[in-house]
py3Dmol code that shows the C-alpha trace and the ligand (Angstrom):
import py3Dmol

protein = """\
ATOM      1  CA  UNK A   1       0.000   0.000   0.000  1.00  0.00           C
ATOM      2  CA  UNK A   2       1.740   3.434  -0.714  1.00  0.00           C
ATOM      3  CA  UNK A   3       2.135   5.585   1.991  1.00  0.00           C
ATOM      4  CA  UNK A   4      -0.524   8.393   2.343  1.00  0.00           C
ATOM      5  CA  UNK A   5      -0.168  11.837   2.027  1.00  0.00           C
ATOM      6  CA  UNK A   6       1.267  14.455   5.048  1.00  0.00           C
ATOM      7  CA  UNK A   7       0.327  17.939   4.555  1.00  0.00           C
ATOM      8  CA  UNK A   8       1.151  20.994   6.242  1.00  0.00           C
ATOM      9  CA  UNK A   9      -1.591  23.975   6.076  1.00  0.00           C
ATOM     10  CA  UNK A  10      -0.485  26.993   7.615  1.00  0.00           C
ATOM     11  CA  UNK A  11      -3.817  29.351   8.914  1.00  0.00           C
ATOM     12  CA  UNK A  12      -5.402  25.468   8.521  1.00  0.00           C
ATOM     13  CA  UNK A  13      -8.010  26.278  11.692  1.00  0.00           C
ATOM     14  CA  UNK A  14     -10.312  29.030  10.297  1.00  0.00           C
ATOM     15  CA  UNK A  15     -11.414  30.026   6.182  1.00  0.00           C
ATOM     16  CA  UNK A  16      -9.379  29.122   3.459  1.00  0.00           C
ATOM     17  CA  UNK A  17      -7.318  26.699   5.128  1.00  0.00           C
ATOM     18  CA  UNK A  18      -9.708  24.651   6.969  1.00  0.00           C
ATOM     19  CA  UNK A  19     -12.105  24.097   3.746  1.00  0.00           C
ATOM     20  CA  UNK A  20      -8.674  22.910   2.581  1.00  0.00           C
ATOM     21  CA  UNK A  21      -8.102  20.790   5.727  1.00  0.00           C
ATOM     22  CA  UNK A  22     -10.879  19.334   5.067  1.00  0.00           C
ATOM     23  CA  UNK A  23     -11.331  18.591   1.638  1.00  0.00           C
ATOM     24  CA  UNK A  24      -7.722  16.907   1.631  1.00  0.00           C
ATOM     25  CA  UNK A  25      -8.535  14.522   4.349  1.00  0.00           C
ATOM     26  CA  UNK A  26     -11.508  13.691   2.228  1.00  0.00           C
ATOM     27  CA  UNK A  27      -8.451  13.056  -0.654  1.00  0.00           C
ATOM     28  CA  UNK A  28      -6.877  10.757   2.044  1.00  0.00           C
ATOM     29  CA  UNK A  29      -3.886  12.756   3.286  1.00  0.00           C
ATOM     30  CA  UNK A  30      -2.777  13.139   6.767  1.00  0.00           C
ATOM     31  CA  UNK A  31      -3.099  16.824   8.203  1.00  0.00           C
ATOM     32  CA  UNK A  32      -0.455  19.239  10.288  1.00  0.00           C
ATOM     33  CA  UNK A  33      -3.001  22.343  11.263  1.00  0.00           C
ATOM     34  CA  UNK A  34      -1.094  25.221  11.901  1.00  0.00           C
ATOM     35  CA  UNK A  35      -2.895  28.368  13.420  1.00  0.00           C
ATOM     36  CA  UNK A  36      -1.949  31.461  15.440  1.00  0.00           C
ATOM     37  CA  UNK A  37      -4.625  32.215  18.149  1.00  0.00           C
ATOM     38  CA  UNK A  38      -7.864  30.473  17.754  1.00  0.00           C
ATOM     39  CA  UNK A  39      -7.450  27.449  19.812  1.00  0.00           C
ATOM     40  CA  UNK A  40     -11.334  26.448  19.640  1.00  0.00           C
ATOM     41  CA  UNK A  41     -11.157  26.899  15.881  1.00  0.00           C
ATOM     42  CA  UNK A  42      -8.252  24.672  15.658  1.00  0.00           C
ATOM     43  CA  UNK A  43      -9.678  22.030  17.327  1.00  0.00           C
ATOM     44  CA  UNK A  44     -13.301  22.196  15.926  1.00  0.00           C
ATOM     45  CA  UNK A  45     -11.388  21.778  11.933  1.00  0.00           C
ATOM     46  CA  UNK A  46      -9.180  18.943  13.502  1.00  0.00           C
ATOM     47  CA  UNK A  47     -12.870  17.391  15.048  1.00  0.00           C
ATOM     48  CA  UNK A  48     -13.951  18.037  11.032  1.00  0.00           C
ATOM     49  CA  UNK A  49     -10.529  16.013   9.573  1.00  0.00           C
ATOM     50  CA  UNK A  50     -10.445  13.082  11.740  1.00  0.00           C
ATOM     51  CA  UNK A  51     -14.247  12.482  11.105  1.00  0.00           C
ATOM     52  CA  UNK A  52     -13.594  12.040   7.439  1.00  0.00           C
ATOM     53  CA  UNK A  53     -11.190   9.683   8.412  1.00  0.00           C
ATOM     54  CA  UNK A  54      -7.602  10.737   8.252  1.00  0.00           C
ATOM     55  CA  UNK A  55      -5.284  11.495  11.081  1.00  0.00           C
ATOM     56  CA  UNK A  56      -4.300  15.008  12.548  1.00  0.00           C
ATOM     57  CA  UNK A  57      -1.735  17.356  14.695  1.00  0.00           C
ATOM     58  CA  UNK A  58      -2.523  21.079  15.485  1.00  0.00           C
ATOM     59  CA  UNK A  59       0.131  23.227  16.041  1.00  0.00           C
ATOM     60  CA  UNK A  60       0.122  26.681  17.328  1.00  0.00           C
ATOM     61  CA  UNK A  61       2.691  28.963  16.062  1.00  0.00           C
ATOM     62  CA  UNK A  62       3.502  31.833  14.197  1.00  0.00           C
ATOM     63  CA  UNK A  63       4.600  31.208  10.474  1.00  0.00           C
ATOM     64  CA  UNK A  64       6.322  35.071  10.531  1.00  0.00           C
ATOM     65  CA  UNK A  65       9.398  33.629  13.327  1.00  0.00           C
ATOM     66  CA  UNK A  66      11.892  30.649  12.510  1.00  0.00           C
ATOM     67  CA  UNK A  67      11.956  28.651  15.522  1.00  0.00           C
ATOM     68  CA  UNK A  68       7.218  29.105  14.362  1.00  0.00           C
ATOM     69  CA  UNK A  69       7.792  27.526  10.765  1.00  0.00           C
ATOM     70  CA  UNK A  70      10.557  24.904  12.462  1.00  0.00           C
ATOM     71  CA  UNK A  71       8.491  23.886  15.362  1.00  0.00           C
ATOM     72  CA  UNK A  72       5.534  22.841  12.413  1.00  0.00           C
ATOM     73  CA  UNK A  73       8.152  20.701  10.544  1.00  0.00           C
ATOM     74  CA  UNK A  74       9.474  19.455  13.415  1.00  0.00           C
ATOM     75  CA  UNK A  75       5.917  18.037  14.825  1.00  0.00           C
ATOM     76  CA  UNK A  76       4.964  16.645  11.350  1.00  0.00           C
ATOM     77  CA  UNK A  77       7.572  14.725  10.852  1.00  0.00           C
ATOM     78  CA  UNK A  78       7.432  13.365  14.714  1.00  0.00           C
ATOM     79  CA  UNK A  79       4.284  12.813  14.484  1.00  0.00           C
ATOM     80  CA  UNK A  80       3.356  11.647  10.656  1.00  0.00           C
ATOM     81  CA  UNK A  81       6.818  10.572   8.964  1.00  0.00           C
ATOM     82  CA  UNK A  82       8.221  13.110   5.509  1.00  0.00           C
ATOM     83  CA  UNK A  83       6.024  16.323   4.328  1.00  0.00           C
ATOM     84  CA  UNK A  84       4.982  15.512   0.733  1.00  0.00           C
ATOM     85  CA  UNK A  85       3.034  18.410   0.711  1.00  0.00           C
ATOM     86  CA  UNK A  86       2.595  22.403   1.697  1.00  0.00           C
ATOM     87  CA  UNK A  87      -0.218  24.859   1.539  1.00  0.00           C
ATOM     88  CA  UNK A  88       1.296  28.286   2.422  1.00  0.00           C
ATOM     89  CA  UNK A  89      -2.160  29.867   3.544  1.00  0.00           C
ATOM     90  CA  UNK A  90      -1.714  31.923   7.085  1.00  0.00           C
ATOM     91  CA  UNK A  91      -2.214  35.161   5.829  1.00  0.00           C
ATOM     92  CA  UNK A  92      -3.474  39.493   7.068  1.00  0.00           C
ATOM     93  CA  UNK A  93      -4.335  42.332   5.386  1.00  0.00           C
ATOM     94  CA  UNK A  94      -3.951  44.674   8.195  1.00  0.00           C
ATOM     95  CA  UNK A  95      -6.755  48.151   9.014  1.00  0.00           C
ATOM     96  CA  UNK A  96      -7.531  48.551   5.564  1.00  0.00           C
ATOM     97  CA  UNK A  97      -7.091  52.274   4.447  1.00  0.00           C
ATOM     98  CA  UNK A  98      -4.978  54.394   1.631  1.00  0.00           C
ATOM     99  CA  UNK A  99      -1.180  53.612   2.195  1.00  0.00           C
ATOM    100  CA  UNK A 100      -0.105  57.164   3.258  1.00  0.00           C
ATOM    101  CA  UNK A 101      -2.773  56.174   6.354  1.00  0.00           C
ATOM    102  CA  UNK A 102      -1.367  53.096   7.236  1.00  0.00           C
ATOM    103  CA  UNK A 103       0.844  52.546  10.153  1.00  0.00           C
ATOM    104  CA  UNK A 104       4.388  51.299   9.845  1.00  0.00           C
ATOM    105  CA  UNK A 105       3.686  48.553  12.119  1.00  0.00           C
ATOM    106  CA  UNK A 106       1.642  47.459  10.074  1.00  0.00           C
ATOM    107  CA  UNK A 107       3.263  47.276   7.177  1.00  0.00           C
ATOM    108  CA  UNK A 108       5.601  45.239   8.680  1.00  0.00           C
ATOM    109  CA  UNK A 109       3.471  42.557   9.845  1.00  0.00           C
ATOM    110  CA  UNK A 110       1.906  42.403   6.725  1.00  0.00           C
ATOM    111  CA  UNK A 111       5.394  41.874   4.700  1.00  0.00           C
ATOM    112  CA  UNK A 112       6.179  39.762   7.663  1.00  0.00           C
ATOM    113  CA  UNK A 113       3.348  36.725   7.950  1.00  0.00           C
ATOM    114  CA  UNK A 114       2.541  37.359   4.071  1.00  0.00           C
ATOM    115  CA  UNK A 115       6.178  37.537   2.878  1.00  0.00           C
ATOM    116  CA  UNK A 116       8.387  36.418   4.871  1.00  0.00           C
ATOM    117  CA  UNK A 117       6.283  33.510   6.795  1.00  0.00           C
ATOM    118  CA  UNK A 118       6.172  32.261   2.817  1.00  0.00           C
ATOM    119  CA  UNK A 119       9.675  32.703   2.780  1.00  0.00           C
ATOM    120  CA  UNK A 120      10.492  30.217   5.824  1.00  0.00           C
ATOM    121  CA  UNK A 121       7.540  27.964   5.245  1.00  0.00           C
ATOM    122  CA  UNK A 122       9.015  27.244   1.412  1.00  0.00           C
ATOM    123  CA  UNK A 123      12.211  27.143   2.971  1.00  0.00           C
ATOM    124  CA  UNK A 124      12.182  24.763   5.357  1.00  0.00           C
ATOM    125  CA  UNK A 125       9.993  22.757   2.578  1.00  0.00           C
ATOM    126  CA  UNK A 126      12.427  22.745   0.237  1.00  0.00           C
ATOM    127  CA  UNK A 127      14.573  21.656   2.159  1.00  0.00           C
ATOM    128  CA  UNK A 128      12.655  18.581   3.593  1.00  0.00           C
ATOM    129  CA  UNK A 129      11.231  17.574   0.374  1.00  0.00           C
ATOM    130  CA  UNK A 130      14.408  17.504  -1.475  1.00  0.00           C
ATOM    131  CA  UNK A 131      15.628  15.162   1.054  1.00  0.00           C
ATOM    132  CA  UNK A 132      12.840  13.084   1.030  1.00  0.00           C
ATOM    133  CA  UNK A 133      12.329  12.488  -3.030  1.00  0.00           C
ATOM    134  CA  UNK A 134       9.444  15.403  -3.736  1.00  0.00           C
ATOM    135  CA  UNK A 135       6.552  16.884  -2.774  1.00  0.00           C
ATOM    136  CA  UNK A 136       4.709  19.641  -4.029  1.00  0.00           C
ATOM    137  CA  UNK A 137       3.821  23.227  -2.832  1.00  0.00           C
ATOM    138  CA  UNK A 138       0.397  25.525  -3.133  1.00  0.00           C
ATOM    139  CA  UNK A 139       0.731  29.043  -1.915  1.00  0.00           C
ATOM    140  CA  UNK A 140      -2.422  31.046  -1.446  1.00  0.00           C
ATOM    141  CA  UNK A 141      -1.900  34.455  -3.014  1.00  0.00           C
ATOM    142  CA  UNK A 142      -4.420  36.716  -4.065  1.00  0.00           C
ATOM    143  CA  UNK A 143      -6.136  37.965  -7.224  1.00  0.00           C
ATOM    144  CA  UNK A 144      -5.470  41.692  -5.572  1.00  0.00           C
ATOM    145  CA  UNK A 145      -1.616  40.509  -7.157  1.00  0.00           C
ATOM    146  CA  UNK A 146      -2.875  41.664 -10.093  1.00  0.00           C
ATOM    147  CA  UNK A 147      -6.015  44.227  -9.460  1.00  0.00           C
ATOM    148  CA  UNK A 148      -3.674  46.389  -6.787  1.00  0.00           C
ATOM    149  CA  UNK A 149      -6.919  46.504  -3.747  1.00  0.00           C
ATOM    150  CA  UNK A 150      -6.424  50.492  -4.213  1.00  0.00           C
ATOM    151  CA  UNK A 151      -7.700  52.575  -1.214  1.00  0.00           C
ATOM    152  CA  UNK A 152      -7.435  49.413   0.410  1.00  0.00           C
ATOM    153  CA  UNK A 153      -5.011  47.347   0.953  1.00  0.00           C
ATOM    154  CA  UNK A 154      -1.933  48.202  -1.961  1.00  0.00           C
ATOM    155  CA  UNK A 155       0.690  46.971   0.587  1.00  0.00           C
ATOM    156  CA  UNK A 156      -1.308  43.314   0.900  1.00  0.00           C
ATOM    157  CA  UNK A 157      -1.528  43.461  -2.727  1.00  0.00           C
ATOM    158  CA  UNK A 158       2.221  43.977  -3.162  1.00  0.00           C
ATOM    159  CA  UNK A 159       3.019  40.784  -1.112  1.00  0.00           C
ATOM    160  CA  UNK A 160       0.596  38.495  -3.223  1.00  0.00           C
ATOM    161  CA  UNK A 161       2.302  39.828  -5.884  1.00  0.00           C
ATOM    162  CA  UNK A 162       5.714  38.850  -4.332  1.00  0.00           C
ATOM    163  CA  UNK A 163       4.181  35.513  -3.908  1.00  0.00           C
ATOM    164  CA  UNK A 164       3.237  34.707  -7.864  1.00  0.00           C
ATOM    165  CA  UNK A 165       6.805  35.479  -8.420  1.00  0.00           C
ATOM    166  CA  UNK A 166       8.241  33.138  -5.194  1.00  0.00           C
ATOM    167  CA  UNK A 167       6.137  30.854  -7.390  1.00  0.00           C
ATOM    168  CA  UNK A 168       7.336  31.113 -10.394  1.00  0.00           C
ATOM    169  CA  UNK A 169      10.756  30.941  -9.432  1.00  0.00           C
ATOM    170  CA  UNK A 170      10.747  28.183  -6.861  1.00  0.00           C
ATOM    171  CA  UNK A 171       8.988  26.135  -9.637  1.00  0.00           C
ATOM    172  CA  UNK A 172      12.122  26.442 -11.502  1.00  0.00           C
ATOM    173  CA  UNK A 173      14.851  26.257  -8.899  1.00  0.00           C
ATOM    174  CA  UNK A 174      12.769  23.197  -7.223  1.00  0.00           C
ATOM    175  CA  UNK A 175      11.499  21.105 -10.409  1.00  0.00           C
ATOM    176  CA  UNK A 176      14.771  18.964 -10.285  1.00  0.00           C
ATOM    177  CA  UNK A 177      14.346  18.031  -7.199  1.00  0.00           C
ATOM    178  CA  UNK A 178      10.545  16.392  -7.793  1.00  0.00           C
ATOM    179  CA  UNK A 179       9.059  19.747  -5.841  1.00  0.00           C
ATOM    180  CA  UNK A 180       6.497  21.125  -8.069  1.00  0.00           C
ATOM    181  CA  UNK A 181       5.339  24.696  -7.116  1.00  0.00           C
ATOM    182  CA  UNK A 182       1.740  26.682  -7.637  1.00  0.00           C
ATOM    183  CA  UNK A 183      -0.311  29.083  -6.265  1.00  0.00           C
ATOM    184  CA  UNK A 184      -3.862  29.699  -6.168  1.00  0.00           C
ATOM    185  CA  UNK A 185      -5.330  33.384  -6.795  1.00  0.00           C
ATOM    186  CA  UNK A 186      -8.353  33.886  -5.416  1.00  0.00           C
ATOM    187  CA  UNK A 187     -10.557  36.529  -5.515  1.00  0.00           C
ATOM    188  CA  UNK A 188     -13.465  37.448  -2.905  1.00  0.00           C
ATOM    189  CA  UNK A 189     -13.864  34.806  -0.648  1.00  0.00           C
ATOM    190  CA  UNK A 190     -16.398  35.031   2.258  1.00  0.00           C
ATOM    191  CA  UNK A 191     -14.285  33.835   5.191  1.00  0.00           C
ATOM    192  CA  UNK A 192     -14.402  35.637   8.535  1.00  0.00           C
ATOM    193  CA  UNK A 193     -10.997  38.239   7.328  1.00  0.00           C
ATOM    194  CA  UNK A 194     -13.693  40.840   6.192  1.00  0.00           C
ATOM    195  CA  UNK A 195     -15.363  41.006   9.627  1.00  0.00           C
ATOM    196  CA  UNK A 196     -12.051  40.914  11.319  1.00  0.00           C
ATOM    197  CA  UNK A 197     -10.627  44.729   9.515  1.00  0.00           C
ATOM    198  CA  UNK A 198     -14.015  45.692  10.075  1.00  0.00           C
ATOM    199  CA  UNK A 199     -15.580  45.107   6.558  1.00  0.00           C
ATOM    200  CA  UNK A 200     -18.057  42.209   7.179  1.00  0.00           C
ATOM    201  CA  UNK A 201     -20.443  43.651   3.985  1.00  0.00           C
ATOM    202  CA  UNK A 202     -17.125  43.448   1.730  1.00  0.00           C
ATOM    203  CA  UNK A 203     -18.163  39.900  -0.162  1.00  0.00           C
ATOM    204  CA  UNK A 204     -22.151  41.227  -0.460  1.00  0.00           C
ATOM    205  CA  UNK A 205     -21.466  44.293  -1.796  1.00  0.00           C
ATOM    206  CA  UNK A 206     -18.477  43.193  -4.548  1.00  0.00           C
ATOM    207  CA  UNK A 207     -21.185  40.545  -5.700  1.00  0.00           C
ATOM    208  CA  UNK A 208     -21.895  43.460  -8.365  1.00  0.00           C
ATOM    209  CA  UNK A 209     -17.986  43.248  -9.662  1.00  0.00           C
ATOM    210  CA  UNK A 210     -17.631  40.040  -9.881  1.00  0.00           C
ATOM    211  CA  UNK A 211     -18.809  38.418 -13.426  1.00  0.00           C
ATOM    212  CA  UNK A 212     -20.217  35.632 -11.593  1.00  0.00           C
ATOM    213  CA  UNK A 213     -22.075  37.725  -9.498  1.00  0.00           C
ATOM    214  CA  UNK A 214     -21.026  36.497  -6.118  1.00  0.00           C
ATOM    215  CA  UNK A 215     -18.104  36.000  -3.825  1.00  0.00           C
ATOM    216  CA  UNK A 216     -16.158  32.812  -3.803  1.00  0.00           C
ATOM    217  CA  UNK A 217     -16.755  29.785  -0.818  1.00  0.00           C
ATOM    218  CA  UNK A 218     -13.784  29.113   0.736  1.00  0.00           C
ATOM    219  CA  UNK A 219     -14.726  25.173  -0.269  1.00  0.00           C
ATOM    220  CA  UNK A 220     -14.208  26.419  -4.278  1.00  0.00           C
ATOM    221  CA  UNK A 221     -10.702  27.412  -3.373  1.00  0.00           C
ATOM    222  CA  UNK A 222      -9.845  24.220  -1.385  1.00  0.00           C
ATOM    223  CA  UNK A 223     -11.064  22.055  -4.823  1.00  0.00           C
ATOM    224  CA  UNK A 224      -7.999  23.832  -6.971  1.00  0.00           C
ATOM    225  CA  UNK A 225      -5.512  23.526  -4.076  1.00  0.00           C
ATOM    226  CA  UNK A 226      -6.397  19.841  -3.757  1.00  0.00           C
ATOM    227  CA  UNK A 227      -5.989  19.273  -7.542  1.00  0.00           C
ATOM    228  CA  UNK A 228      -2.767  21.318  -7.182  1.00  0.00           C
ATOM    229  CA  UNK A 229      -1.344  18.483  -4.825  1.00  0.00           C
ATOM    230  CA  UNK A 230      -3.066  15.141  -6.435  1.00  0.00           C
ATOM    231  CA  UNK A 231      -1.631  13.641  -8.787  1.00  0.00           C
ATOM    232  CA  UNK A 232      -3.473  14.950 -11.945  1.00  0.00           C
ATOM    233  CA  UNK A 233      -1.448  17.752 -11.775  1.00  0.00           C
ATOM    234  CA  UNK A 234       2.082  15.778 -11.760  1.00  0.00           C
ATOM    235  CA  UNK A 235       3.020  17.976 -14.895  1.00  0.00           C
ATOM    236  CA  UNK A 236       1.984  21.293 -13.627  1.00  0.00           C
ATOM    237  CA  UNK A 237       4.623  23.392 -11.902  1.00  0.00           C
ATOM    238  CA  UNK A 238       4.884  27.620 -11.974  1.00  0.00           C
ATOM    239  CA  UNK A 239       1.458  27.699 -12.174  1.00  0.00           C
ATOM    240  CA  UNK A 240      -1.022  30.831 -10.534  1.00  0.00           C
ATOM    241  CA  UNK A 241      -4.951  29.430 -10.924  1.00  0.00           C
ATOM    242  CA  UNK A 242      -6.897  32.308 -10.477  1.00  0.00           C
ATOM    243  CA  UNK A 243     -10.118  31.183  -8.410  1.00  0.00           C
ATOM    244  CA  UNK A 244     -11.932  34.466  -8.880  1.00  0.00           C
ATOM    245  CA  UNK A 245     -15.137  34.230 -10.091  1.00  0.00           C
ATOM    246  CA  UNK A 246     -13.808  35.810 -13.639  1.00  0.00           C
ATOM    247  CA  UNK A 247     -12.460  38.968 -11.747  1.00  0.00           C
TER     248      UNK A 247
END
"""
ligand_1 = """\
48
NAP
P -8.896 33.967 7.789
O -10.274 33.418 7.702
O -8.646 35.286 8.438
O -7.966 32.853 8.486
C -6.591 33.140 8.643
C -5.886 31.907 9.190
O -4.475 32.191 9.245
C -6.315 31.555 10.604
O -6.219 30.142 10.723
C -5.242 32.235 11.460
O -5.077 31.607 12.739
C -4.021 32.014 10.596
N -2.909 32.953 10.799
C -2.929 34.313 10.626
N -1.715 34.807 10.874
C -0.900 33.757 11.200
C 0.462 33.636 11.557
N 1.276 34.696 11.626
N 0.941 32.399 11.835
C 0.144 31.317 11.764
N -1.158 31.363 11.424
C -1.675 32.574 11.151
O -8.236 34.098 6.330
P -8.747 33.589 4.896
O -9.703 34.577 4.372
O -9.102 32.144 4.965
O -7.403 33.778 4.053
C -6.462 32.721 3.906
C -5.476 33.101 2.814
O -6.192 33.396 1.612
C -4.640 34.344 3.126
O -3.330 34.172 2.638
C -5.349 35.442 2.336
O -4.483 36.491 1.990
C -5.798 34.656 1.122
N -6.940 35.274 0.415
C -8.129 35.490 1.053
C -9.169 36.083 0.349
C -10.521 36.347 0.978
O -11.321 37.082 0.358
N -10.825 35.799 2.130
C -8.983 36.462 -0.971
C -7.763 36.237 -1.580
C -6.739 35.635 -0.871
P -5.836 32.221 14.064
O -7.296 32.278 13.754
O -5.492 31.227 15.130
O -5.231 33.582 14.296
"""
view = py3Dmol.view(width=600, height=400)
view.addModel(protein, "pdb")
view.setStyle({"model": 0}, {"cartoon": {"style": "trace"}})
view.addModel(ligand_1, "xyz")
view.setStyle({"model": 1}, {"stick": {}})
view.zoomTo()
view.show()
């Protein structure tokens, strides 16, 4: 029997990355859920994995910091054998405003968990994968990459941006090693981040921009990171699938 899957999803307890937590232990892999705060959340999408039947850590940490991103590794391999697979999710947008408003503080945590926590998570990754014989790699940007979120959030845009080209590149540098590299784009997507900066009406009211005339699930955007890791896409590397509603 071949061995099943282990994959690490940063931000894994809440949004994005639980739908994705879920939907992959539906696909049969094993889960490492890492989150920041949200203890309750963590362990009500870990309740949601096992019941569909595969096994799973959570692991509290921040993906900005090191010793965060090493900590992760370190328990998934303790606890489930080699990483085969990453989704580089945890991600903030900071107060949302024009960028001669915003604070440098938060600019820097921004670059840092969007950026940087990329950074180390792909890192350590690469690193782990290439030892082991492969893997493969989604990182959740944004379609703002490309749009800019002016008025908004330009400096949350910038590091989505940073991450199609992290993408790209990695794809390259990491294809000889059996590490294929994508991203997923994706626009609106009515998780609980809008609420948080204080914009809970922000996926109702862009219904009216988006040519499919709603905001995204968070389940829609798991489906194209799970194909991203399966198999059917053992020939696509470098990729950015835009899960955007036609935005
Ligand atoms: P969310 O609902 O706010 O959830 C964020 C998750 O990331 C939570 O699990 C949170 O853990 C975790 N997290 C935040 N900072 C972290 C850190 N420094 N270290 C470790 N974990 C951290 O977010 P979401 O809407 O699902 O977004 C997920 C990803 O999709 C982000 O990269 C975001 O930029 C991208 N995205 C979202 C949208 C959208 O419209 N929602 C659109 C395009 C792209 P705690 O709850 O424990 O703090």
């Amino acid at each position: 029997m071949s061995r099943r899957p282990v994959t690490v999803v940063t931000g894994g307890s809440r949004g994005i990355g639980a739908a994705t937590c879920v939907r992959l232990a539906a696909d049969g892999h094993d889960l490492v859920l890492g989150y920041l705060h949200d203890d309750d959340a963590a362990k009500a999408t870990a309740d949601r994995v096992r019941a569909a039947g595969a096994r799973c850590v959570t692991v509290r940490g921040d993906t900005s910091e090191e010793c965060g991103v090493d900590r992760l590794f370190d328990i998934a391999g303790a606890e489930f054998g080699a990483v085969t697979g990453l989704v580089n999710n945890a991600g903030v947008t900071g107060t949302p405003g024009r960028l001669a408003d915003i604070r440098t503080e938060d600019l820097r945590r921004v670059l840092d968990v969007n950026l940087l926590g990329y950074l180390l998570c792909c890192r350590r990754a690469a690193r782990d994968m290439a030892e082991s014989g492969g893997g493969a790699i989604v990182n959740v940007s944004s379609a703002a990459a490309t749009l800019g979120s002016p008025g908004r959030y330009v400096h949350y845009a910038a590091t989505k941006a940073a991450t199609d080209t992290l993408t790209l590149g990695l794809s390259k540098e990491l294809g000889p090693d059996g590490i294929r590299v994508n991203a997923v784009a994706p626009g609106i997507i009515d998780t609980d981040m809008h609420a948080a900066m204080g914009d809970p009406d922000r996926p109702a009211l862009a219904a009216a921009e988006i040519p499919l005339g709603r905001a995204g699930q968070p389940a829609e955007v798991a489906a194209a990171i799970a194909w991203l890791l399966s198999a059917d896409a053992a020939y696509t590397t470098g990729t950015i699938l835009r899960v955007a509603g036609g935005r």
